[in-house]
N, C-alpha and C positions, 0 to 999 in steps of 0.2 A: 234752898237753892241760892247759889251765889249769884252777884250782880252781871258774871261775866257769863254764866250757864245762862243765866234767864236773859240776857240779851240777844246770847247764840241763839236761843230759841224762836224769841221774836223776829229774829232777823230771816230764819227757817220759815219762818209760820207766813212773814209777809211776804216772802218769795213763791210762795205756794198759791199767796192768793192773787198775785200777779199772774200768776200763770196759770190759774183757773177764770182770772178776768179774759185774760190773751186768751184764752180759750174758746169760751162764749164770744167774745168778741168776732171771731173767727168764725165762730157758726151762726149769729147773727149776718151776718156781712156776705157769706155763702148763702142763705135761705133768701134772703131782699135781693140778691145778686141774680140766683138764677130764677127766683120770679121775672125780674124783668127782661133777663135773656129771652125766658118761654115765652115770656108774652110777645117780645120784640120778633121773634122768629117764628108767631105763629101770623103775624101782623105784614113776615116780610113779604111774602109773594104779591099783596097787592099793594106793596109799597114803592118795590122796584118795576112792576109789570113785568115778571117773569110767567111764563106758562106752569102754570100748576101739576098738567101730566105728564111735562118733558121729567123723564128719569134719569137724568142726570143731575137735576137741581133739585129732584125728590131728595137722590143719593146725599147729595151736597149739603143740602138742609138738614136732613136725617141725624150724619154724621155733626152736624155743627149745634144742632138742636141736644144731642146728648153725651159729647167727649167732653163740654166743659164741666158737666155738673159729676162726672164719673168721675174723668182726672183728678178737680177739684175735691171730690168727695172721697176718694182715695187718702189725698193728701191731709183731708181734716182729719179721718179715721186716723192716721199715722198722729197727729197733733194732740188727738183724745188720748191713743194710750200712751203717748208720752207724760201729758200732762198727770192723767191718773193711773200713772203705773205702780205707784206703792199703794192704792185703792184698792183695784180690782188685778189688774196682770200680773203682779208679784207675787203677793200676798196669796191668790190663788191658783196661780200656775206651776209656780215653784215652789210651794210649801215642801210638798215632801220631794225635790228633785234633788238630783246630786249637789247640787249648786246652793242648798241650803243649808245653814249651821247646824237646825233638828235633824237632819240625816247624817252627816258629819261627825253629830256627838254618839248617834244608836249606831254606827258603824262601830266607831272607838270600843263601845260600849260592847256589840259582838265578838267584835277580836278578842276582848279581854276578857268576856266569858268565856271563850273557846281556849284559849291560854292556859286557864283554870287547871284542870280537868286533872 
């Protein structure tokens, strides 16, 4: 392998692990995050003296108690199959799709036995 292939490689290989650090990083920082949310918002009604069975601040708690860690966990899902999408999404999603080289080349490969004939 040349000096300029095994460089392009390393330079691949450390981008990769960049962004499976940003990754973790990411889902650490979401997990500490919305622990303290839950805790701080199971903490708030006797923090501010709000009424507990008024349902409007049920409502309000409710919704504020679980659109962050949905939103946000939405958004980490989109971040994981970025991160590992020649892992798991590519590799088995599109194996045999039209979108891949191996169907591409047994397509070729039928025409020209049907040509044959």
């Amino acid at each position: 392998m040349s000096d300029y292939n095994q460089e392009k490689a390393y330079g691949k290989a450390k981008k990769r692990l960049e962004d499976e650090k940003g990754f973790y990083t990411h889902l650490t920082v979401y997990i500490v995050i919305n622990i303290v949310l839950l805790f701080f918002m199971s903490k708030l009604t006797a923090f501010i003296g709000a009424d507990p069975n008024d349902p409007d601040f049920k409502n309000w708690k409710l919704w504020n108690t679980f659109l962050t860690p949905i939103l946000w966990g939405i958004a980490l899902l989109g971040h994981g199959l970025w991160v590992f999408k020649e892992k798991f999404f590519l590799k088995k999603f599109f194996k045999k799709s039209i979108f891949s080289k191996d169907w591409e080349d047994r397509k070729i490969k039928e025409f020209m036995d049907k040509d044959k004939f």
